[in-house]
Jmol script that loads the backbone (N, CA, C; Angstrom):
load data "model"
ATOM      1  N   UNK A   1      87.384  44.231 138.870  1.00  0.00           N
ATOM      2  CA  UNK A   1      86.015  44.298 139.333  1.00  0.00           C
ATOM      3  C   UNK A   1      85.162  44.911 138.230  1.00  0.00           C
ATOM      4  N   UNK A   2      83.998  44.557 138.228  1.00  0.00           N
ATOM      5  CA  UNK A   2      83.029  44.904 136.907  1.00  0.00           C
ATOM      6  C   UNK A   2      81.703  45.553 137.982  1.00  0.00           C
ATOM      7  N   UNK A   3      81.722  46.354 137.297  1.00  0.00           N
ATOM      8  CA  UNK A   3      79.770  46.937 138.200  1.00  0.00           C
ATOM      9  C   UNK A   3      79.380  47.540 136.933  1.00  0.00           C
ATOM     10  N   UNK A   4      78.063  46.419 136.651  1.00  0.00           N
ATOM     11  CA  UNK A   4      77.442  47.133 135.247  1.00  0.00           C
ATOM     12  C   UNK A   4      78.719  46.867 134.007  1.00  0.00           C
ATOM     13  N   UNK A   5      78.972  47.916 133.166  1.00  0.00           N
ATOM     14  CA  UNK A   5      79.367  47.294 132.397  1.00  0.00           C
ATOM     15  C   UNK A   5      80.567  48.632 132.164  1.00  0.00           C
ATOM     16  N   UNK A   6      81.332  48.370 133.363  1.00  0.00           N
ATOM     17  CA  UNK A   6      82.403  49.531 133.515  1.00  0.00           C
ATOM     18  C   UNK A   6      83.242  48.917 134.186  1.00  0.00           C
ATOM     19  N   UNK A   7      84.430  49.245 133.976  1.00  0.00           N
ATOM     20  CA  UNK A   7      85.431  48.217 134.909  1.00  0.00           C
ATOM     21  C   UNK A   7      86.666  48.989 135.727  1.00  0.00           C
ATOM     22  N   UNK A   8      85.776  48.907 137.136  1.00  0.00           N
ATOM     23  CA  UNK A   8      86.678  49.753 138.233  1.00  0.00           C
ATOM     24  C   UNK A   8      87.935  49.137 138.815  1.00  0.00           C
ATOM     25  N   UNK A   9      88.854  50.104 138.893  1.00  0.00           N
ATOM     26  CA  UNK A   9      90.171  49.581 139.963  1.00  0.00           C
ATOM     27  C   UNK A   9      89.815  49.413 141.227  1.00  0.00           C
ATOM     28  N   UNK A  10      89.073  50.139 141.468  1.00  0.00           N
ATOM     29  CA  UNK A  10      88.842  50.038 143.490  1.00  0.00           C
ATOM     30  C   UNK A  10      87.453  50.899 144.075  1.00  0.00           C
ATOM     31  N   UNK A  11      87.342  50.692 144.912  1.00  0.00           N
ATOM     32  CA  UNK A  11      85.851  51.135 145.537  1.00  0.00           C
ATOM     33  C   UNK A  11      86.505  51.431 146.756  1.00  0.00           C
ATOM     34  N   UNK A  12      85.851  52.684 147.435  1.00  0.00           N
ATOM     35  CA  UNK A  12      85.732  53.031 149.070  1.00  0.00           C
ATOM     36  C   UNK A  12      84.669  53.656 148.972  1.00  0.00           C
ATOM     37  N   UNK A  13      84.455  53.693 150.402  1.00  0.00           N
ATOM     38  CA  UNK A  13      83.177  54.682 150.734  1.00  0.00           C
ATOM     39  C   UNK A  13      83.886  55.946 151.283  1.00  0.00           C
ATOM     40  N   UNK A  14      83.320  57.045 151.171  1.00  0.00           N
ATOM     41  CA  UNK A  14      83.806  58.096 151.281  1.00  0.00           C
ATOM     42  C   UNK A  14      83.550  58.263 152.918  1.00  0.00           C
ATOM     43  N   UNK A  15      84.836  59.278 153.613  1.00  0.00           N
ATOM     44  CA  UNK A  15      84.494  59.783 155.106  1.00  0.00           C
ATOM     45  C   UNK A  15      84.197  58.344 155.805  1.00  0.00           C
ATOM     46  N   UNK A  16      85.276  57.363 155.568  1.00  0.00           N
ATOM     47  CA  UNK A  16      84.669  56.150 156.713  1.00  0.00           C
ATOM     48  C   UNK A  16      86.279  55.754 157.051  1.00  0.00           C
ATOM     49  N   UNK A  17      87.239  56.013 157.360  1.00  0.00           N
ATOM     50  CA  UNK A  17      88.210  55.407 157.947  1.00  0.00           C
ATOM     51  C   UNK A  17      88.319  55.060 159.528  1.00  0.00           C
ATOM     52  N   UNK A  18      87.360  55.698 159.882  1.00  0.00           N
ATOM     53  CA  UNK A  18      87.270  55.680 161.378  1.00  0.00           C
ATOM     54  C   UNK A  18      85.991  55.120 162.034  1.00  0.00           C
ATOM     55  N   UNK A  19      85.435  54.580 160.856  1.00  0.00           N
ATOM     56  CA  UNK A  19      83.774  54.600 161.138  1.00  0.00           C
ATOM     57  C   UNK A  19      83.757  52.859 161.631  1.00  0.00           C
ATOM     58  N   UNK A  20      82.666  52.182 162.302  1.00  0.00           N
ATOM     59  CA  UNK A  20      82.261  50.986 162.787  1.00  0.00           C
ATOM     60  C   UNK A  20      81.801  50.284 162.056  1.00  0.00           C
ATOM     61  N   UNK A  21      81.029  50.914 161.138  1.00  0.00           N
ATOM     62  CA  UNK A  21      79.578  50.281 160.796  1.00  0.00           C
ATOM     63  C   UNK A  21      80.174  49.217 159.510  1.00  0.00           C
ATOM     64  N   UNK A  22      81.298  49.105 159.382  1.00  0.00           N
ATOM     65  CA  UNK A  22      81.882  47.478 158.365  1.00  0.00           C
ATOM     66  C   UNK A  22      82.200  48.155 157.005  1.00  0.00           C
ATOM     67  N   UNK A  23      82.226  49.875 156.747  1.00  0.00           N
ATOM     68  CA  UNK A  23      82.622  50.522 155.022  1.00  0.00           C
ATOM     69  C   UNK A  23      83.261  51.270 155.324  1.00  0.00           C
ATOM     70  N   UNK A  24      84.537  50.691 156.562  1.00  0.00           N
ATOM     71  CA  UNK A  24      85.640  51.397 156.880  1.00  0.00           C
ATOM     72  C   UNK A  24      86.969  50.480 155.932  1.00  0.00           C
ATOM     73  N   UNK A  25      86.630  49.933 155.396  1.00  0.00           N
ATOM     74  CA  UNK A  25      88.049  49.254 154.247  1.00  0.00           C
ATOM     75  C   UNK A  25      87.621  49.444 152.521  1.00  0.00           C
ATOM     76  N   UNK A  26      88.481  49.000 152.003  1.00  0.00           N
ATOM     77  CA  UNK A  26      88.343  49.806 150.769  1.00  0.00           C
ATOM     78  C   UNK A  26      88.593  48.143 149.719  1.00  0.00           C
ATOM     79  N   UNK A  27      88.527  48.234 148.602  1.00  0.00           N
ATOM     80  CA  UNK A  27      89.287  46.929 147.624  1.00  0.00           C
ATOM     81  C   UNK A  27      89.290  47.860 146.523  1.00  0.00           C
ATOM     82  N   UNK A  28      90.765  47.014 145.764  1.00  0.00           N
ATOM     83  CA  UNK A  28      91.291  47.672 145.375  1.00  0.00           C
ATOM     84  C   UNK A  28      91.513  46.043 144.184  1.00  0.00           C
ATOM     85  N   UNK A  29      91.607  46.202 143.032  1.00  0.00           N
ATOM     86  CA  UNK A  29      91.939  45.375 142.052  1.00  0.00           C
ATOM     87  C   UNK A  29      93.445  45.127 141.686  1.00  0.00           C
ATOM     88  N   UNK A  30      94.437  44.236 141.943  1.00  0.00           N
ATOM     89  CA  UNK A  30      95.982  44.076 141.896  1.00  0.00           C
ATOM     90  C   UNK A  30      95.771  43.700 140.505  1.00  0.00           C
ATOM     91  N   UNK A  31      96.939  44.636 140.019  1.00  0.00           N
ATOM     92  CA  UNK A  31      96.972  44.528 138.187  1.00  0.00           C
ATOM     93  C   UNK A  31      98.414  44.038 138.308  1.00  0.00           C
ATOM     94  N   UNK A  32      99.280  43.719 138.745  1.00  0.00           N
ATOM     95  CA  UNK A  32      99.992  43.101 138.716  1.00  0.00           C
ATOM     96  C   UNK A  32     101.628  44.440 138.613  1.00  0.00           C
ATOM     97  N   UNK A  33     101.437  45.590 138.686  1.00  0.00           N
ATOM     98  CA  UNK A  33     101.871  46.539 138.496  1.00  0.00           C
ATOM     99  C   UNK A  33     102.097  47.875 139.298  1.00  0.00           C
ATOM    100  N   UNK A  34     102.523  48.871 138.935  1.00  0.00           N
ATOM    101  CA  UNK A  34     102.427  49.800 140.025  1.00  0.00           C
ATOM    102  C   UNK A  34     101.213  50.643 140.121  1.00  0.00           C
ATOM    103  N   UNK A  35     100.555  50.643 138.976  1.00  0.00           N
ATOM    104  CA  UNK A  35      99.048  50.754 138.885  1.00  0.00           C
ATOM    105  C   UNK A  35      98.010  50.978 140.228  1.00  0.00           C
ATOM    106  N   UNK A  36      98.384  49.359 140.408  1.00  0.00           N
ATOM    107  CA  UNK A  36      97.830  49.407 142.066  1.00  0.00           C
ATOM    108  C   UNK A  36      98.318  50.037 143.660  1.00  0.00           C
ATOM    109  N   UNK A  37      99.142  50.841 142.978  1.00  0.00           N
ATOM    110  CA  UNK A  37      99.668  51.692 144.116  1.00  0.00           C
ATOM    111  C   UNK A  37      98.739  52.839 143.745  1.00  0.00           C
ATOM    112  N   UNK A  38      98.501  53.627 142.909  1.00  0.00           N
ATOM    113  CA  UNK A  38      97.407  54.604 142.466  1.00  0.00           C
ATOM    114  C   UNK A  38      96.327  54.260 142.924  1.00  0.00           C
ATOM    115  N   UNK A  39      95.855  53.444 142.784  1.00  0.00           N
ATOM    116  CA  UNK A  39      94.463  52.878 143.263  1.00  0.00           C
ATOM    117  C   UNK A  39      94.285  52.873 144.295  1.00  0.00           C
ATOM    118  N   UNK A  40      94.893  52.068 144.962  1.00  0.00           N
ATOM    119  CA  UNK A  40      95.383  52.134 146.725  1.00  0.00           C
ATOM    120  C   UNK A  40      94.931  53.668 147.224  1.00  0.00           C
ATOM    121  N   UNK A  41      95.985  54.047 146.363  1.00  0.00           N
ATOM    122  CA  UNK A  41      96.184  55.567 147.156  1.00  0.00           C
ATOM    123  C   UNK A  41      94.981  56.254 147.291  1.00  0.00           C
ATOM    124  N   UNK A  42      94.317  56.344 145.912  1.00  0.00           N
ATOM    125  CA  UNK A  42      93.174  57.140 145.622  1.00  0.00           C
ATOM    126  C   UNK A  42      92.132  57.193 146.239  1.00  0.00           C
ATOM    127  N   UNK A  43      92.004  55.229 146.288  1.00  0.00           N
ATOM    128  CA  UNK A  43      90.869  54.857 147.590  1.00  0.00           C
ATOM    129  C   UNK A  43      90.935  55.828 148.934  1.00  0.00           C
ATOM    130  N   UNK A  44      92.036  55.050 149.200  1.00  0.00           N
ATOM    131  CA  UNK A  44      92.233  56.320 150.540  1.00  0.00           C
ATOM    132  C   UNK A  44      91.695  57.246 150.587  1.00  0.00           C
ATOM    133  N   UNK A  45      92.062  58.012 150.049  1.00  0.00           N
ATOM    134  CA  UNK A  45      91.980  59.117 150.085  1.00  0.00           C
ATOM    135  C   UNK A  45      90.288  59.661 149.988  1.00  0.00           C
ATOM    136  N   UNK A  46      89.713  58.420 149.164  1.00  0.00           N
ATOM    137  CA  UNK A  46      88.245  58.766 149.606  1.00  0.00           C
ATOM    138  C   UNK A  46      88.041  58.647 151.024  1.00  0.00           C
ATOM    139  N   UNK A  47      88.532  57.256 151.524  1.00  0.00           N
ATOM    140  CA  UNK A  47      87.747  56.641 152.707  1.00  0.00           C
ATOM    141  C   UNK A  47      88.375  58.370 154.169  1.00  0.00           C
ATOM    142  N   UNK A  48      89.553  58.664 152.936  1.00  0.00           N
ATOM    143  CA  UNK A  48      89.879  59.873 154.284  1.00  0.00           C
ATOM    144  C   UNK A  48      88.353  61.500 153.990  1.00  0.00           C
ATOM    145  N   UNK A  49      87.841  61.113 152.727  1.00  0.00           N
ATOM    146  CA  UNK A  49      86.814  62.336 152.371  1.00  0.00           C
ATOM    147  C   UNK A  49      87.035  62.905 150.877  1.00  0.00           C
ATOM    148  N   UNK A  50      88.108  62.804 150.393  1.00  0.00           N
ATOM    149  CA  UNK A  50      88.079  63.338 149.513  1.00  0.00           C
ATOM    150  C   UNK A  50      87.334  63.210 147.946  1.00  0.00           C
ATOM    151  N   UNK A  51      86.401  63.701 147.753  1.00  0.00           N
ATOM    152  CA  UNK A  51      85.784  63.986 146.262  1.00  0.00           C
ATOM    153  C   UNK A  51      86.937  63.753 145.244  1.00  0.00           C
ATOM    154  N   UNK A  52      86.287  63.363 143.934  1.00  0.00           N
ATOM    155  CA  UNK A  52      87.273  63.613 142.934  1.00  0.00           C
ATOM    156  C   UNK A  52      87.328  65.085 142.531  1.00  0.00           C
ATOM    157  N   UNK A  53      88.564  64.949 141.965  1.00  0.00           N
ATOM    158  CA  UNK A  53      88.987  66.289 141.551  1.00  0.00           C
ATOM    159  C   UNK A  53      87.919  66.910 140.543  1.00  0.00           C
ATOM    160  N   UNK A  54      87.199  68.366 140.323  1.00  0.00           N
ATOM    161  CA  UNK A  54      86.198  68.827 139.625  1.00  0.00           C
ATOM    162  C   UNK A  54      84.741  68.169 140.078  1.00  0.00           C
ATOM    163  N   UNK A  55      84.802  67.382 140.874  1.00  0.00           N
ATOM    164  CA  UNK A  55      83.207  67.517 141.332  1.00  0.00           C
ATOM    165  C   UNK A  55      83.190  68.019 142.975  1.00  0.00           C
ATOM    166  N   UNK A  56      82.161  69.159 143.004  1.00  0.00           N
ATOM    167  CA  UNK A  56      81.720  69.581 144.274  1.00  0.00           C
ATOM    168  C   UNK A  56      83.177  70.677 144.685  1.00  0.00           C
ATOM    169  N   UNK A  57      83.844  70.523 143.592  1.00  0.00           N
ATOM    170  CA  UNK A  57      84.994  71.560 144.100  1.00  0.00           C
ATOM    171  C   UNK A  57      85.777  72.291 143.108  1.00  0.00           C
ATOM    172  N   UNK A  58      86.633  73.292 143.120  1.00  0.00           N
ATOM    173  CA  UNK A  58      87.224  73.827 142.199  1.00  0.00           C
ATOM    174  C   UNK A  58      88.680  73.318 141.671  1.00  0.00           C
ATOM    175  N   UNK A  59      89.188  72.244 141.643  1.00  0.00           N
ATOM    176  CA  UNK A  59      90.017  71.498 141.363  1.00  0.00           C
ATOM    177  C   UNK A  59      89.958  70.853 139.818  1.00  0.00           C
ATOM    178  N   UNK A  60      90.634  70.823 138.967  1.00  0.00           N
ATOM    179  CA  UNK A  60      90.319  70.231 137.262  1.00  0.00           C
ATOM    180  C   UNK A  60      90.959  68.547 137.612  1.00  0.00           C
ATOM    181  N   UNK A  61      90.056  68.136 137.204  1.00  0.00           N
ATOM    182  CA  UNK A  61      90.051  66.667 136.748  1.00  0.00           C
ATOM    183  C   UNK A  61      91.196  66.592 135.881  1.00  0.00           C
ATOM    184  N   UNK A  62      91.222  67.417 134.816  1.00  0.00           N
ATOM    185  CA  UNK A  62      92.680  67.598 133.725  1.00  0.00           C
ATOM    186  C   UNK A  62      93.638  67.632 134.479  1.00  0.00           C
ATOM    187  N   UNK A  63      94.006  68.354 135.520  1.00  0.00           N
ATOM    188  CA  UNK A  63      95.305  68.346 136.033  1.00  0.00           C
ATOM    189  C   UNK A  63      95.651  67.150 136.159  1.00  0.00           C
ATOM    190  N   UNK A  64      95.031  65.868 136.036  1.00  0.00           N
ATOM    191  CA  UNK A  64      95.144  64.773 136.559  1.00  0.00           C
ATOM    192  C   UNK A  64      95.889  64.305 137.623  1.00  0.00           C
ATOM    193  N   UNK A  65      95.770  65.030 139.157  1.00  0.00           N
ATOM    194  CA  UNK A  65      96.515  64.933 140.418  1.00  0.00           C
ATOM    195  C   UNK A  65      95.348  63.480 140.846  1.00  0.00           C
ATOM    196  N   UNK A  66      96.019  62.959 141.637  1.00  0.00           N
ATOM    197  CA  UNK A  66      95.899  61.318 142.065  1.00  0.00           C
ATOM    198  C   UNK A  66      94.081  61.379 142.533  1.00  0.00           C
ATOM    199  N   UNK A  67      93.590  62.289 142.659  1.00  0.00           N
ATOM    200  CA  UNK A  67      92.134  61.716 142.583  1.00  0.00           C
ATOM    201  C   UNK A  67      91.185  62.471 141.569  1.00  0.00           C
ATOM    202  N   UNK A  68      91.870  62.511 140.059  1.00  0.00           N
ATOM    203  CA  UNK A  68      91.355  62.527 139.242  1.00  0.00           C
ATOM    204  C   UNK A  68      90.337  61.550 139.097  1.00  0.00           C
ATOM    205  N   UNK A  69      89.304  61.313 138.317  1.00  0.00           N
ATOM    206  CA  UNK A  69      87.926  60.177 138.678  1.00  0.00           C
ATOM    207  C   UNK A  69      88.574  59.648 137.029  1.00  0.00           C
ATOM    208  N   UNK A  70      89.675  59.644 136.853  1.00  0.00           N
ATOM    209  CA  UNK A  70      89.907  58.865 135.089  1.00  0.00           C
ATOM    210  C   UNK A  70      91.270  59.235 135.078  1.00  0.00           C
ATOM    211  N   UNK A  71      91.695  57.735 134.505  1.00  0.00           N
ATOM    212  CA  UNK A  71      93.155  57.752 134.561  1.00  0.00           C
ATOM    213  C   UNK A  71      93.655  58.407 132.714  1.00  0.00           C
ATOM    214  N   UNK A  72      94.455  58.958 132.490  1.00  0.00           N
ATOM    215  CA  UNK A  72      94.967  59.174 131.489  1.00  0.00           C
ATOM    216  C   UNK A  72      96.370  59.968 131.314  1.00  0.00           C
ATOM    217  N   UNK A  73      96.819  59.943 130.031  1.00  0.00           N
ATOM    218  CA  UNK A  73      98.340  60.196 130.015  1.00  0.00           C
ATOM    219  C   UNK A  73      99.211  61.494 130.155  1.00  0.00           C
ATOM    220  N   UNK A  74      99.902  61.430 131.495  1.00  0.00           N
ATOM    221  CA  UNK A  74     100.059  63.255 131.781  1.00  0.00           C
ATOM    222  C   UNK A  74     100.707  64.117 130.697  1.00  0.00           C
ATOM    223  N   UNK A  75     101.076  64.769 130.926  1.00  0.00           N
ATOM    224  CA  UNK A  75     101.406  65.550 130.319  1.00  0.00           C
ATOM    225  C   UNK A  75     103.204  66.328 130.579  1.00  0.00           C
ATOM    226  N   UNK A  76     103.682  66.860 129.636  1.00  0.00           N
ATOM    227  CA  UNK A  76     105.289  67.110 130.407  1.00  0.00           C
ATOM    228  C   UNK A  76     104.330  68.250 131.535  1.00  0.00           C
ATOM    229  N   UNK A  77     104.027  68.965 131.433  1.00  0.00           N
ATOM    230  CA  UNK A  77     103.360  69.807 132.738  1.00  0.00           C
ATOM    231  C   UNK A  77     102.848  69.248 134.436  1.00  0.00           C
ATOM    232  N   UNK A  78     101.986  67.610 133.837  1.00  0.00           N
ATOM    233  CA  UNK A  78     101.131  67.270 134.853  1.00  0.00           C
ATOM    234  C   UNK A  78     101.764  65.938 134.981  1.00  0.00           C
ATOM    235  N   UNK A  79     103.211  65.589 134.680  1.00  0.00           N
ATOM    236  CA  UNK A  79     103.831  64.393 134.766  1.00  0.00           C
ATOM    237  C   UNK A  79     104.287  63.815 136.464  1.00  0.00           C
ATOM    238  N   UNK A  80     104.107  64.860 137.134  1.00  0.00           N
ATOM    239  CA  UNK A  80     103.876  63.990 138.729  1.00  0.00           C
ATOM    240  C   UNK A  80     102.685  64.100 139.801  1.00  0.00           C
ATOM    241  N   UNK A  81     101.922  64.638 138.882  1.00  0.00           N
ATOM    242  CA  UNK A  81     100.730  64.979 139.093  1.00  0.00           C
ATOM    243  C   UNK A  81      99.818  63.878 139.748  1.00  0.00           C
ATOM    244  N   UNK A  82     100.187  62.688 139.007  1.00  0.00           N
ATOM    245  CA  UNK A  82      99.077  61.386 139.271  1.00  0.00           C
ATOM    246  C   UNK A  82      99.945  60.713 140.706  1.00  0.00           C
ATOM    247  N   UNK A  83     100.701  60.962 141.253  1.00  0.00           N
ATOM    248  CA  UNK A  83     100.955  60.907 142.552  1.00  0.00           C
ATOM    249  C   UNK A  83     101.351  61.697 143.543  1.00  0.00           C
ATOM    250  N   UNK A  84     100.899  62.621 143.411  1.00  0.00           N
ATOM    251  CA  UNK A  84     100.419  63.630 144.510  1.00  0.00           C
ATOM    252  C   UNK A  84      98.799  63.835 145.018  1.00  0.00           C
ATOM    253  N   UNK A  85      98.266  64.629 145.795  1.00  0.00           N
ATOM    254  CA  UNK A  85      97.193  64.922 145.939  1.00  0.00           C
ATOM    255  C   UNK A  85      96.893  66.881 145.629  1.00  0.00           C
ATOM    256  N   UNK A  86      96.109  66.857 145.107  1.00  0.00           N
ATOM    257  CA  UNK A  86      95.704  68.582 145.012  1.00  0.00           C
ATOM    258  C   UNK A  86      95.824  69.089 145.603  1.00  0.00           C
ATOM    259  N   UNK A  87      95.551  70.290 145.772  1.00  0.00           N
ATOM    260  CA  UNK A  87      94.859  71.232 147.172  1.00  0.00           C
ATOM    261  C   UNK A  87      93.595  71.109 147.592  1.00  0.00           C
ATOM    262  N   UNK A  88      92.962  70.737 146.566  1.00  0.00           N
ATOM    263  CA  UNK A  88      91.470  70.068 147.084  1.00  0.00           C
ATOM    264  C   UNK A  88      91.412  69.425 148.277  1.00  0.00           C
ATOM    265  N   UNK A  89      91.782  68.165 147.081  1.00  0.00           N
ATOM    266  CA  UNK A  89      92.060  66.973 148.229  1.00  0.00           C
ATOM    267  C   UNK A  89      92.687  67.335 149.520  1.00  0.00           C
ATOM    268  N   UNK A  90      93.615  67.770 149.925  1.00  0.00           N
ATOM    269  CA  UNK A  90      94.498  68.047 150.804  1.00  0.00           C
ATOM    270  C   UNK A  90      93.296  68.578 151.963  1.00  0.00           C
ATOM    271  N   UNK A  91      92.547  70.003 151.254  1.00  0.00           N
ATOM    272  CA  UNK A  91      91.869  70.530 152.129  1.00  0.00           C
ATOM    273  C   UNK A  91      91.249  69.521 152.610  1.00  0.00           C
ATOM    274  N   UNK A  92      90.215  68.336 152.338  1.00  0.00           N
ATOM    275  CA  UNK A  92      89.395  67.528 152.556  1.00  0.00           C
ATOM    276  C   UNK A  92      89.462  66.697 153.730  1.00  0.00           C
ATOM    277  N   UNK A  93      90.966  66.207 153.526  1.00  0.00           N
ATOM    278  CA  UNK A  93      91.256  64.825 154.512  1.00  0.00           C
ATOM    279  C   UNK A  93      91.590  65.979 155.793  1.00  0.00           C
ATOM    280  N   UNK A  94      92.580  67.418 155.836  1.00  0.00           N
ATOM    281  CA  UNK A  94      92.692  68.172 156.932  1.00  0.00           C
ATOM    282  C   UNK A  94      91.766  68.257 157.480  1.00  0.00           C
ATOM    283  N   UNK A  95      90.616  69.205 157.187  1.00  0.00           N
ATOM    284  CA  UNK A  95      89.571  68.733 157.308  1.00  0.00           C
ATOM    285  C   UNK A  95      88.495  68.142 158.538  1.00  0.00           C
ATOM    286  N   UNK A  96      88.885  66.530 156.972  1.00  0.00           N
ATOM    287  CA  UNK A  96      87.764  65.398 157.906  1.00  0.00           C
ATOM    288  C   UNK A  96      88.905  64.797 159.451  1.00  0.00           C
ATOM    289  N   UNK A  97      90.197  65.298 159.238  1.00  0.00           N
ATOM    290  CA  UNK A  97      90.710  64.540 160.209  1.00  0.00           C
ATOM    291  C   UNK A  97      91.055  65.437 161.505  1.00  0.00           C
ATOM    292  N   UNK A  98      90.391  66.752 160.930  1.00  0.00           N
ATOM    293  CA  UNK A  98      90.586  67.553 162.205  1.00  0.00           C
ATOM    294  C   UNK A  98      89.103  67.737 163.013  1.00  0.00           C
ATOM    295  N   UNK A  99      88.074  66.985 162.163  1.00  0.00           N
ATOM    296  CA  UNK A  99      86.968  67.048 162.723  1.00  0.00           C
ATOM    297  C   UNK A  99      86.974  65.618 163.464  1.00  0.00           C
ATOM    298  N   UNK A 100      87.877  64.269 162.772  1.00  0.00           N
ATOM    299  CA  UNK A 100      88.037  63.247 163.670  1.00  0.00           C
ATOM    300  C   UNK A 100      88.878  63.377 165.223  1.00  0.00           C
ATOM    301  N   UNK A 101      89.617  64.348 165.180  1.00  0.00           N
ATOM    302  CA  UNK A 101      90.356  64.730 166.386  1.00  0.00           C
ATOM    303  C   UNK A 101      89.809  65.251 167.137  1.00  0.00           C
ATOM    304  N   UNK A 102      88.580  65.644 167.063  1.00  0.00           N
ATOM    305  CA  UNK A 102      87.988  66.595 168.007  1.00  0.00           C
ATOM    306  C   UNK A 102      86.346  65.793 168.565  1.00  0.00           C
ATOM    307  N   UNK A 103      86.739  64.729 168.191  1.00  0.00           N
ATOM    308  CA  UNK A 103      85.430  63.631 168.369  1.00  0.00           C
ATOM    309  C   UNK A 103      86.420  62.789 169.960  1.00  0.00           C
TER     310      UNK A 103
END
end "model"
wireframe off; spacefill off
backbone 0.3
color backbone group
């Protein structure tokens, strides 16, 4: 997918997994690889609330944990990093899904 002149793996809308209004699904670009399991995931994880890592929260983008907003090459430190979720994140979707439970 191309928007402008940047080329994204996947789009969600944030805080909509439960929502009506039609920006409750996500797309996701198949690279032919496991790639698109990251992507997948990451989406999610918006459509469950979660921000990327370092914006609006105290989480580093460097750590590169799975909703880093940029993919790049871990590190021996941060080598399972890109498939897990933070504590950020974590807090986020608890959270938005304990505020969906109570709806």
């Amino acid at each position: 997918m191309w928007v402008g002149s940047v080329d994204i793996l996947g789009l969600a809308w944030i805080k909509t997994i439960c929502s009506t209004n039609g920006q409750s699904s996500s797309a996701i670009e198949e690279m032919g690889d496991y790639s698109s399991i990251i992507t997948a995931a990451h989406e999610l994880g918006h459509s469950l609330s979660a921000q990327h890592d370092g914006y609006l929260n105290f989480c580093s983008f460097e750590d590169r944990y799975l909703m880093a907003s940029s993919d790049s090459y871990p590190t021996q430190l941060t080598r399972q990093h890109p498939w897990r979720f933070s504590y950020c994140t974590v807090n986020y979707i608890v959270s938005y899904l304990t505020l969906l439970s109570d709806t």
